[in-house]
C-alpha positions, 0 to 999 in steps of 0.5 A: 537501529537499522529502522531509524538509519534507513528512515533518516537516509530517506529523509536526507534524500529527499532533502537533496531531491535524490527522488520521492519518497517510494522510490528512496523507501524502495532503494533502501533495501529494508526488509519491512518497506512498509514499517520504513514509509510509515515512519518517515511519512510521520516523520515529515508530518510532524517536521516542523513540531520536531524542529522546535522541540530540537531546537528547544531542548538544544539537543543537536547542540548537546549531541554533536555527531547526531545527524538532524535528521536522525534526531528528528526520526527518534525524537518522533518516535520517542514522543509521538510513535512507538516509543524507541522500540528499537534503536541501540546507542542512539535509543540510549541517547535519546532517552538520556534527554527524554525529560527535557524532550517532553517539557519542551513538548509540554512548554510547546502545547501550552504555548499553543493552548493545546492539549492532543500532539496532534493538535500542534500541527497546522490544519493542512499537515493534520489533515494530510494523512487520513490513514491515520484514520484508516482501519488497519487491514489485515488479509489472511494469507490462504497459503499458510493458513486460514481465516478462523485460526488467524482470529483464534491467534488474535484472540490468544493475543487478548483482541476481541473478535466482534463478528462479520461487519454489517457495515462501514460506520461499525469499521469507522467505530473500531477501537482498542483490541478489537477486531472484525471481518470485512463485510465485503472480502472473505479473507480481510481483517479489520482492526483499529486505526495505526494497529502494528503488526510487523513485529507480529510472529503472523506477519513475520512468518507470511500467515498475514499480510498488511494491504489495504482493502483498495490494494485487495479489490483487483486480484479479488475482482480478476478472480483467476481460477486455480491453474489459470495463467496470470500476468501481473503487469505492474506487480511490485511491491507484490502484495497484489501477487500474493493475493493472486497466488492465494486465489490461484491456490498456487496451481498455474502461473503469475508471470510479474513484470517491473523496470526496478531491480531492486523493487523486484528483489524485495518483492522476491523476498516477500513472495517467498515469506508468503510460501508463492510458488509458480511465479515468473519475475522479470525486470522487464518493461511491460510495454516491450514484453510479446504477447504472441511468446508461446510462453503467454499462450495460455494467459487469460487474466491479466491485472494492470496497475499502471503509474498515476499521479496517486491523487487518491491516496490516503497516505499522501505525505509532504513533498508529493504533488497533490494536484498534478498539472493538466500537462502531467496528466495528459502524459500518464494518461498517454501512458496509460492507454498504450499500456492498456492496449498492449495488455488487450493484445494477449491472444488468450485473455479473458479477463482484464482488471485496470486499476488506479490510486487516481481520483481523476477522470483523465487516469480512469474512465477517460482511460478505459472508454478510448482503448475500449473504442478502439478495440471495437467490440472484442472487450466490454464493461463488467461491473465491479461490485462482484460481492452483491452478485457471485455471477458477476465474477464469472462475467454473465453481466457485461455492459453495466455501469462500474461501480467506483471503488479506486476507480477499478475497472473490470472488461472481458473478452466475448 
């Protein structure tokens, strides 16, 4: 039940304006805020479908003391989701109406002369989340385990492993229980569009975790050595801090900065599931941390992921701006190079990855080329397309032109 609570106490805020939908998933305190975001941003994608069935099968009239917004949570699940997995006496109630639900739904298609659910959604909310289209990505925690007994698990499980993919349009063909390596990072699984797996014994116990390939490619290209001291300046969640510890082989140090308390304590919790050691957490901003601190002597690679407008990701749900206005992104894009400058000042830093969920030029190139002026000639350009040429990790080709891949830029100190 604490899913379907927490999914319609983040609806309700967001209805009140108490504040976006990451923060509010982020407040929660659920354990699994991933599980929690996916459920509600569905949720919202088909609000106006389950406001009609609601009112069409008179459920709110039928059940007083349902709240609007948990009805529309588990009627959702119960007909477009998972299919009320969890849920206790209100899983029961809504089961009691689950006949009258789907004639409502059936009346509903018929009426709209179609036959996919998604098809009842307009052109603009069907469109919004292209994660549905997604492959679900999975990356294998090294901590805890390695990639061929993760696939062998798989198998046990009935999927079937296809191989190392030889390329995108065989990721794009996924489907049913089968599964594939990416073909650009050693450690990343592919499965299928919408492939659940927080309920999986693997994902519970840390063996795997759930992060996109875009999250994936920052820790990947920074590429820290192991015993390397590391700053991750923007960390939580901590999917990219796990990622470095795993790199790292948890020999050295991660020191991992945020302004959010209770971002910093989920982000705790998921560290330690993945068996991270060798970590410093602080609730602090990264712009007033010093970097001539003795204790970040030693630091030679830094990740920053600062706030953008998320203009480039899939994941969009109703209520996000889409187009920030020009005035919004002049101001993050301020923030941006002050942030970016501060991360330069380390005295020992060798390597820097920037990186942004932004399409927009002002958040990205714009971003990195007026810092790099102003640092003169202690920091240059390395391309990111690190696959295609291991040189290129160890920094041996500054100065060629950044590959765009979520806009990750990647500089070293000469």
């Amino acid at each position: 039940m604490a899913l379907y609570s927490a999914a319609a106490a983040v609806l309700e805020g967001l209805e009140r304006g108490d504040g976006g939908i990451k923060t509010l998933v982020y407040n929660s305190r659920f354990p699994h805020v991933r599980q929690l975001y996916a459920l509600v941003a569905e949720t919202l994608r088909y609000s106006p479908v389950l406001e009609k069935l609601l009112a069409g099968a008179a459920l709110l009239q039928a059940e007083k003391k349902l709240p609007p917004q948990l009805a529309k949570v588990l009627v959702y699940d119960l007909l477009f989701g998972k299919g009320l997995k969890c849920g206790g006496r209100w899983k029961a109630l809504a089961r009691r109406h689950r006949a009258r639900l789907e004639a409502e739904l059936a009346r509903l298609k018929v009426q709209q002369k179609v036959s996919r659910n998604e098809d009842l959604l307009a052109p603009a909310q069907a469109a919004s989340p292209g994660a549905s289209q997604v492959p679900r990505y999975v990356r294998v925690n090294t901590l805890k385990t390695c990639v061929d007994d993760v696939i062998d698990f798989f198998k046990r499980q009935g999927y079937s492993y296809l191989g190392e993919a030889a390329s995108v349009e065989e990721l794009r063909a996924l489907s049913g229980k089968k599964f594939l390596l990416d073909l650009h990072l050693p450690e990343l699984l592919v499965f299928p569009p919408q492939t659940d797996f927080h309920d999986n014994l693997l994902y519970t116990s840390g063996h795997i975790i759930l992060q996109d390939k875009a999250s994936c490619l920052p820790a990947f290209l920074l590429s820290p050595a192991a015993g390397s001291h590391v700053i991750d300046a923007c960390a939580a969640p901590g999917n990219k801090t796990s990622h470095l510890a795993a790199l790292l082989k948890n020999k050295g140090q991660i020191f991992a900065f945020d302004v959010d308390t209770k971002r910093l304590a989920t982000m705790n919790t998921m560290l330690m599931r993945a068996g991270v050691t060798g970590f410093q957490l602080a609730q602090q901003d990264f712009l007033t941390v010093d970097p001539r601190d003795p204790k970040y002597s030693r630091v030679t690679h830094l990740l920053l992921d600062p706030s953008c407008s998320g203009s480039g990701m899939v994941t969009r749900v109703p209520g996000e701006e889409a187009a920030p206005s020009p005035e919004r992104l002049q101001a993050l894009a301020g923030f941006q190079r002050r942030v970016l400058s501060h991360a330069l000042s380390f005295p020992a830093l060798r390597r820097l990855v920037y990186s942004t969920c932004s399409l927009h030029r002002e958040e990205n190139e714009d971003v990195v080329h007026a810092v790099l002026q102003e640092q003169g000639s202690a920091f240059s350009i390395l391309p990111v397309a690190a696959e295609e040429n291991p040189q290129r990790r160890e920094g041996t080709e500054p100065g060629a032109a950044p590959k765009k891949r979520k806009r990750k830029k990647q500089r070293v100190k000469e």
